[in-house]
C-alpha positions as CSV (number, residue, x, y, z in Angstrom):
1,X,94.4,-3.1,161.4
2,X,91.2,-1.5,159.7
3,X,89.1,0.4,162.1
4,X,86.1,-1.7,161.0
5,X,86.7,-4.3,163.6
6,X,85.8,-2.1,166.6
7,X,82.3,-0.8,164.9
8,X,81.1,-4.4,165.8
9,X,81.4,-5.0,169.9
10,X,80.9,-8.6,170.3
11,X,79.7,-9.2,173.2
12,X,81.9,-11.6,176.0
13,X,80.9,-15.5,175.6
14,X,78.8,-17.0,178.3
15,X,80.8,-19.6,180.2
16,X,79.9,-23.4,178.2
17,X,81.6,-26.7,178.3
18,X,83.2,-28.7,181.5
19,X,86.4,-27.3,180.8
20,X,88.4,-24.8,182.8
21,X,88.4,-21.3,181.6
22,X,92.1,-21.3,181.9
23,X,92.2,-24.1,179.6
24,X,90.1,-22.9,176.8
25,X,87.4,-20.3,176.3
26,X,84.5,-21.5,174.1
27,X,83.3,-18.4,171.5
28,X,79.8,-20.4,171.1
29,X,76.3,-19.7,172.2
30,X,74.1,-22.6,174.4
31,X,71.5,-23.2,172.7
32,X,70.3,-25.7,175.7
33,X,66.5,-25.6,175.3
34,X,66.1,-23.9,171.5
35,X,66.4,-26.8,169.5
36,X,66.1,-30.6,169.6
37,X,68.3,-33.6,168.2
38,X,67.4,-35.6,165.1
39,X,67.6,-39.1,165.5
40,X,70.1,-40.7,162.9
41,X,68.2,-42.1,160.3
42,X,66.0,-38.9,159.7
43,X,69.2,-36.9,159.6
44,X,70.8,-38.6,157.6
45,X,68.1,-38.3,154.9
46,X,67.7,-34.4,154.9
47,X,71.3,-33.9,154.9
48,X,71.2,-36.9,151.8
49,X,68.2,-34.8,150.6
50,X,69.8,-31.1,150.2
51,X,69.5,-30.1,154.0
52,X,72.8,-28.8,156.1
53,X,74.1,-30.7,159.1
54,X,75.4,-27.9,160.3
55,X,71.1,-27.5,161.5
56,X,70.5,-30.3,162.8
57,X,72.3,-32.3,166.0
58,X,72.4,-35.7,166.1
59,X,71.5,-37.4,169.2
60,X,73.9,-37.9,171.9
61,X,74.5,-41.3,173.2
62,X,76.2,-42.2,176.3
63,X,79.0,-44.5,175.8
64,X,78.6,-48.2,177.0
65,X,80.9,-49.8,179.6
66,X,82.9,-51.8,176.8
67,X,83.3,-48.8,174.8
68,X,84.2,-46.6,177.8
69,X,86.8,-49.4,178.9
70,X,88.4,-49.7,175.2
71,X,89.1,-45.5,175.3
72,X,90.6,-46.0,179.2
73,X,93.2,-49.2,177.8
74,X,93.8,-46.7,174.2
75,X,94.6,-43.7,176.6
76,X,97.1,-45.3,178.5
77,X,99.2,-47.4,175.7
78,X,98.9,-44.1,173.8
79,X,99.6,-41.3,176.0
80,X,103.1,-40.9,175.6
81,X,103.0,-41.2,171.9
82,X,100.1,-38.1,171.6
83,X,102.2,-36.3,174.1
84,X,105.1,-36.1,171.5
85,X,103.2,-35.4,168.5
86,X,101.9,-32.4,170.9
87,X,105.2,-31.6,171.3
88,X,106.7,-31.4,168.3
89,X,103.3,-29.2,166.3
90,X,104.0,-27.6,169.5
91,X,107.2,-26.4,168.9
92,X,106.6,-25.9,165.2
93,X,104.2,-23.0,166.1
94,X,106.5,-21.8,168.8
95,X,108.9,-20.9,166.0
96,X,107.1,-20.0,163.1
97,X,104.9,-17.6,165.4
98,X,107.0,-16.3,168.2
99,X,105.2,-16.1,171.6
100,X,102.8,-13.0,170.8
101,X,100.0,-15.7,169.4
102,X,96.0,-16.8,170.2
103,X,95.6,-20.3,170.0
104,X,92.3,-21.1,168.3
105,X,91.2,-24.3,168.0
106,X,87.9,-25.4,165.5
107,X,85.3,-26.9,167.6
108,X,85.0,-29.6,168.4
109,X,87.7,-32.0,167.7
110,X,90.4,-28.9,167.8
111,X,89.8,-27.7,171.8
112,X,91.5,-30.8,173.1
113,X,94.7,-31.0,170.8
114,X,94.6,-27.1,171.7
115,X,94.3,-27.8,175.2
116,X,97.3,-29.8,175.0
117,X,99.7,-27.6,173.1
118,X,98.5,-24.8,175.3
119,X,99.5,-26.8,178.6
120,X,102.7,-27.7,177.0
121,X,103.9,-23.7,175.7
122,X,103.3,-23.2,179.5
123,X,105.3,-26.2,181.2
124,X,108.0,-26.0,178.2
125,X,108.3,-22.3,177.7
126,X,106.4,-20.6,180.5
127,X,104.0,-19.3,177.7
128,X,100.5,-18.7,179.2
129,X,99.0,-17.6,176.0
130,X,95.3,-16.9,175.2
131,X,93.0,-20.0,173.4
132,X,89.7,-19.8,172.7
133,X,87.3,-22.7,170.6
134,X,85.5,-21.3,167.8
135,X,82.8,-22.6,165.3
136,X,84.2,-23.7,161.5
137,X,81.4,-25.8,159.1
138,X,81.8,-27.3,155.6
139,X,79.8,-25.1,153.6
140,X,78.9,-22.3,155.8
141,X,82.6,-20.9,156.8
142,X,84.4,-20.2,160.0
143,X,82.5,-17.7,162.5
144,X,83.1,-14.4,162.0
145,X,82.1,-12.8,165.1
146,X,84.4,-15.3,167.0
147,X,87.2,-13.6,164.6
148,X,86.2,-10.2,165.4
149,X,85.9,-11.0,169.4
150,X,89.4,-12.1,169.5
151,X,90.7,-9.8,167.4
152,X,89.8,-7.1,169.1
153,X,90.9,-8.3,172.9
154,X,94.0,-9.3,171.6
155,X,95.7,-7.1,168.4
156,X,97.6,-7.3,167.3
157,X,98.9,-10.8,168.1
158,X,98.9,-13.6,165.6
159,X,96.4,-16.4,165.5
160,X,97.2,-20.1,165.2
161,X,94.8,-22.2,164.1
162,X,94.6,-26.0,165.4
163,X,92.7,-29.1,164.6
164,X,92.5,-32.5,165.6
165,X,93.5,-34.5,162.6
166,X,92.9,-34.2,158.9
167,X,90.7,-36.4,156.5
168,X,90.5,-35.1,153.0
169,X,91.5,-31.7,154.0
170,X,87.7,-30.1,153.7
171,X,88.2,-28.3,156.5
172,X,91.7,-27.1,155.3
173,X,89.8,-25.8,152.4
174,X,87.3,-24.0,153.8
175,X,89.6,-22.3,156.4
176,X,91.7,-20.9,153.4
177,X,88.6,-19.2,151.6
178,X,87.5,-18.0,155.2
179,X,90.6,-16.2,155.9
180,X,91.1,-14.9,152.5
181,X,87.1,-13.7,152.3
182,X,87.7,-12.4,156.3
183,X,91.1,-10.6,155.2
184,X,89.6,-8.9,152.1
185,X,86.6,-7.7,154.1
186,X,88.5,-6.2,157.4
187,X,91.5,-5.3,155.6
188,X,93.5,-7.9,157.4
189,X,96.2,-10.4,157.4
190,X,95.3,-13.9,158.9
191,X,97.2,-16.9,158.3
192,X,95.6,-19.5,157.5
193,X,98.1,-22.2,158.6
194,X,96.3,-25.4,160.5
195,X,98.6,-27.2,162.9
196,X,97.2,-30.4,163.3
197,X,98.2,-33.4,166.0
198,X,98.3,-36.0,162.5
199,X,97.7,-35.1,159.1
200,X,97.3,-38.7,157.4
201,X,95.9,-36.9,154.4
202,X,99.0,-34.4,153.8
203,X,97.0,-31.4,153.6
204,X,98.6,-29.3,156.4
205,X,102.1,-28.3,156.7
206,X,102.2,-28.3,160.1
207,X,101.8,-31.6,162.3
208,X,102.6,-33.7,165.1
209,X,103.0,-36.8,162.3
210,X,101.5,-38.1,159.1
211,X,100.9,-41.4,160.9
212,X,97.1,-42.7,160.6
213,X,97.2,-43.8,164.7
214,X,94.7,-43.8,167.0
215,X,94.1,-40.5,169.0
216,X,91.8,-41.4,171.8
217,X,90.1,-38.3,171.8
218,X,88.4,-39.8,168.7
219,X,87.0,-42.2,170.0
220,X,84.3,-40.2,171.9
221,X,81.9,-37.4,171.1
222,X,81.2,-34.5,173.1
223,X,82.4,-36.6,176.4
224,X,85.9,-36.3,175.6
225,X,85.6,-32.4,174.0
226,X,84.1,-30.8,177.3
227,X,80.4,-31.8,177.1
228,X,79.8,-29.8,174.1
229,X,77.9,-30.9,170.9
230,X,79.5,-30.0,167.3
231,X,78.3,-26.7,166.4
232,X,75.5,-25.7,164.6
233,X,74.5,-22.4,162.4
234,X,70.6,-21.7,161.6
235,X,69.8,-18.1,161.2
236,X,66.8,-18.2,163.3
237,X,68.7,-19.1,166.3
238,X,71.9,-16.8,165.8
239,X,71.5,-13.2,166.1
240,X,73.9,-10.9,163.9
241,X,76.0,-10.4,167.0
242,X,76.5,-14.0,168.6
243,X,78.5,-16.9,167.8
244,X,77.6,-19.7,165.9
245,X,75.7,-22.4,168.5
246,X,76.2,-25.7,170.3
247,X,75.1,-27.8,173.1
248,X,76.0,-28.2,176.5
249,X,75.4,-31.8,177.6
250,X,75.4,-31.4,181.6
251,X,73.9,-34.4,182.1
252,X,76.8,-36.6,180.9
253,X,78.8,-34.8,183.7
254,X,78.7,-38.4,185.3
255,X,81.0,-40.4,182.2
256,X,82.9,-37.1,180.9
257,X,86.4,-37.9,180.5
258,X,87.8,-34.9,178.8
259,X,89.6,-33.4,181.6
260,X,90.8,-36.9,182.9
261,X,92.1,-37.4,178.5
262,X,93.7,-33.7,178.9
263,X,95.3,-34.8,182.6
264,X,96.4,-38.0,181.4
265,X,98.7,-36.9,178.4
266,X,99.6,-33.7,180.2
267,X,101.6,-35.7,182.7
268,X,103.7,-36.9,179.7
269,X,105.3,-33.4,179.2
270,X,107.7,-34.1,182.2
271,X,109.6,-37.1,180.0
272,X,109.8,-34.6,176.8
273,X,113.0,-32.6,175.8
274,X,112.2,-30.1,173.4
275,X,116.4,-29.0,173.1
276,X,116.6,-32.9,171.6
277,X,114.2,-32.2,169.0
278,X,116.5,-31.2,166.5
279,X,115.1,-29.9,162.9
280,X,111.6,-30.4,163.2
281,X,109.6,-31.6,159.8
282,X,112.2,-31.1,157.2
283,X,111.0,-28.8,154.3
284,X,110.6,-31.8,152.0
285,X,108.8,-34.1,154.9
286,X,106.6,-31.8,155.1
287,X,105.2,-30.7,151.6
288,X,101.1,-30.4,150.8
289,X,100.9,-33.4,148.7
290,X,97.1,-34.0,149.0
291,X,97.7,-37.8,148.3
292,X,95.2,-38.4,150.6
293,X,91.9,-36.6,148.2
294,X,93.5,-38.5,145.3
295,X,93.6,-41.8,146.5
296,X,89.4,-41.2,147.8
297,X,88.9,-40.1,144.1
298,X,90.1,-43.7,143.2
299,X,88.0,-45.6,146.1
300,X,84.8,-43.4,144.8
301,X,85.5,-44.2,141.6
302,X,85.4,-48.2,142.5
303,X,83.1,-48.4,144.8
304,X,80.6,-46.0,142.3
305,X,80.2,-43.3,145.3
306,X,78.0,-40.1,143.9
307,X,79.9,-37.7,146.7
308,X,82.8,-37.6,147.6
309,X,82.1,-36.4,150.8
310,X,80.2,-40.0,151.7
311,X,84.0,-40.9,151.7
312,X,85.3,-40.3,155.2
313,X,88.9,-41.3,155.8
314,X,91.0,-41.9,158.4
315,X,90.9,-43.2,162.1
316,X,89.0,-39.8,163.5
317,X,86.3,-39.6,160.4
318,X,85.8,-43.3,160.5
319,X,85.1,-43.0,164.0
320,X,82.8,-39.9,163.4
321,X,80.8,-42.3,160.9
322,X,80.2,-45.0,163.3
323,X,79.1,-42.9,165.7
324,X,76.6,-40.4,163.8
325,X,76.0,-41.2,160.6
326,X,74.6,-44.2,159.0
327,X,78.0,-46.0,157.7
328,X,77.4,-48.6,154.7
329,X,81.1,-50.3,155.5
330,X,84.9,-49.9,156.8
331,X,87.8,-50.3,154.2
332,X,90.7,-51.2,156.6
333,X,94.5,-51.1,155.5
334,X,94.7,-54.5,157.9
335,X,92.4,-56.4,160.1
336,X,95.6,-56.9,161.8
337,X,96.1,-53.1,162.7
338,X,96.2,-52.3,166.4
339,X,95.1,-48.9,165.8
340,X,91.8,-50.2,164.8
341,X,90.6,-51.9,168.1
342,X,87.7,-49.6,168.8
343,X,86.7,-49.2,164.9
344,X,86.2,-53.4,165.0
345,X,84.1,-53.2,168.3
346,X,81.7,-50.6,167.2
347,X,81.5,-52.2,163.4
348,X,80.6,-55.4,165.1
349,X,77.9,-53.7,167.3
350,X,76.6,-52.0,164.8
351,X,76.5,-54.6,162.3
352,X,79.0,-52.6,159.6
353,X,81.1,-55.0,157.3
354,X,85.1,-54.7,157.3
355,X,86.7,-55.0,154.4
356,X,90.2,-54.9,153.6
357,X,91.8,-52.0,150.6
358,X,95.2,-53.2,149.7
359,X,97.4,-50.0,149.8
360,X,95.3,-47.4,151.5
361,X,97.0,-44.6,152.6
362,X,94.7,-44.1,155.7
363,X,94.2,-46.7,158.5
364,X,90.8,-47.0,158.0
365,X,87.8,-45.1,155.9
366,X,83.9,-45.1,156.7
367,X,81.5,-45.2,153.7
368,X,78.3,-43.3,154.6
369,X,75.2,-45.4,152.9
370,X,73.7,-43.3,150.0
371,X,70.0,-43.3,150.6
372,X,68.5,-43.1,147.5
C-alpha cells in the first residue's frame, strides 16, 4: 500500500451515537451546537433551488405514539424474516472476503444492517471483526479521511461496504467513482462491492433479497440508527483532518429504539443454520440488471418529472420522503400490500394521495413536489 496514507494521521473519532462501541464505531464529527435545522419547506426550496442537502439538516421530529406502536407490531412480524436476509448477505461476504475484513457501513441507514451482520459473523463464526460507520453523499463522495483512518489501523485487511437497501442505485454509483478516484490517488485497491439487506432496484450483487419488504429500521430516523442525524459536509464546519459531520440527538434518548431493533433481530440468529444454506444467490439470480433506474425513467416520463432524483423508490426512500421531504404522492404496487402499513398511516397524516402503478417493480415510490 502507498506510503501516502500514513503522511495524513487522522486523528481517533470522538465517541457519538447511543450505540455500543463494540457494535459500531461512528468516523463522524458532532457538530452539536455549530449549526441549526431547516424546517422542511425552506429546505426543500434551496435544495429545489441549486443548494446541497448534504448542508442543511432537516428537523428532527419525535415519533407519535401510533407511529411508535406501528414500528413495535412491524418489528415483531418481521424479525425473523430480516434475521435471514442478514444471514445470508452475511454469509455472502463471509466467502467472498475471508475473515481478514472491516465492515463499513454508509451512515446512516448502513450502521444497523452492519450491526447486524457483525453480531451474526460473531455468533455464527466467532468473527469479532472491526466496523465502523462512515459518511457517503450524492454529489459530494464518500469521506476520505474516514478511508484513510481505517486504513491505516487496519492494513492490510479488506473492506466491505454495507447499506441498508437500494433505491435507484445513486449511492451504488457514487461509491464506484469514490473508490476508483480514492484508489487512483493512494495507489490502492478498494472494492467497491455494496452488500445490501434488499436490493429491490438490482443494483448490487450482493443481498439479503431482491424483495421490496418492509425493513423496520426504515421506518424511523435517527431513533432507530443510534440518535444520529444523516451526515452533513460544509467546508466551514470540517477541517482538512476531520470527518464529514452529523448530529447527536441526546435528547430523544427517552423513545430511541435502535438498540431494542438490533436486540430484537439478534435473538433470531439462534433459529438460523448457515450449513443449510446451500448455494447462496446463483450467478444468474444475482446479475446487475438496473431494472429498477429503467422502470423510474418510464414513471418520470408519465408523470412529466424534471429530475429524476424527485423519484424516490422503494419501501426505505418512500419512507425517507414522508418523513423529510415535501412528497407530492405515493405510487403503490397494491393498496392491498401488507408491506405498506406504515407508508398508508403517514400518507393519511400528512395528507399525501395513494395511487396505484400497475406493474411496478418497487413496493412503493414517493414523488417529491417540484417547487417551481
Amino acid at each position: 500500500m502507498n506510503k501516502k496514507l500514513f503522511t495524513h494521521q487522522i486523528p481517533d473519532p470522538a465517541p457519538m451515537g447511543c450505540y455500543s462501541p463494540k457494535d459500531v464505531i461512528f468516523l463522524l464529527k458532532n457538530l452539536n451546537g455549530l449549526m441549526a435545522e431547516t424546517d422542511l419547506e425552506t429546505r426543500e426550496q434551496k435544495i429545489q433551488s441549486g443548494g446541497h442537502y448534504s448542508e442543511m439538516l432537516p428537523i428532527e421530529y419525535e415519533p407519535t405514539k401510533e407511529y411508535l406502536d406501528l414500528f413495535h407490531l412491524t418489528l415483531q412480524e418481521s424479525a425473523r424474516k430480516v434475521a435471514k436476509a442478514v444471514e445470508i448477505v452475511a454469509e455472502q461476504i463471509l466467502q467472498k472476503n475471508g475473515s481478514e475484513m472491516v465492515l463499513v457501513s454508509l451512515a446512516r441507514a448502513g450502521t444497523p444492517i452492519g450491526i447486524l451482520i457483525k453480531r451474526y459473523l460473531l455468533e455464527k463464526h466467532d468473527l469479532d471483526l472491526p466496523h465502523y460507520s462512515i459518511s457517503i453523499i450524492r454529489g459530494r463522495g464518500i469521506d476520505e479521511n474516514a478511508l484513510l483512518y481505517i486504513l491505516q489501523n487496519h492494513s492490510p485487511a479488506q473492506i466491505q461496504f454495507i447499506d441498508g437497501w437500494t433505491g435507484k442505485g445513486a449511492i451504488t454509483q457514487v461509491l464506484n467513482q469514490a473508490c476508483l478516484e480514492f484508489n487512483a490517488k493512494y495507489n490502492c485497491e478498494l472494492d467497491d462491492d455494496l452488500a445490501v439487506l434488499a436490493d429491490p432496484g438490482h443494483c448490487v450483487k450482493t443481498f439479503g433479497t431482491r424483495e421490496d419488504f418492509l425493513i423496520p429500521s426504515a421506518c424511523l430516523n435517527s431513533t432507530v440508527s443510534g440518535l444520529v442525524s444523516r451526515t452533513v459536509f460544509r467546508q466551514d464546519l470540517i477541517g482538512d483532518k476531520e470527518f464529514h459531520g452529523a448530529r447527536f440527538y441526546e435528547e430523544l434518548l427517552k423513545v430511541e429504539v435502535s438498540n431494542l431493533f438490533i436486540d430484537t433481530i439478534s435473538k433470531e440468529f439462534a433459529h438460523l443454520f448457515p450449513e443449510n444454506l446451500g448455494l447462496l444467490n446463483p450467478p444468474n439470480e444475482s446479475e446487475v440488471s438496473w431494472q429498477g433506474l429503467k422502470s423510474l425513467k418510464r414513471i418520470q416520463e408519465r408523470y412529466g418529472i424534471k429530475d429524476i432524483n424527485f423519484i424516490k423508490p422503494g419501501i426505505g426512500e418512500t419512507t425517507r420522503v414522508l418523513l423529510r421531504r415535501l412528497p407530492e404522492r405515493v405510487l403503490v404496487d397494491s393498496i392491498e400490500n401488507n408491506n405498506l402499513k406504515h407508508i398508508m398511516l403517514l400518507c393519511q397524516d400528512k395528507g399525501v394521495p395513494i395511487e396505484e402503478y400497475p406493474n411496478l417493480i418497487y413496493s412503493c415510490c414517493g414523488i417529491v413536489k417540484q417547487i417551481s
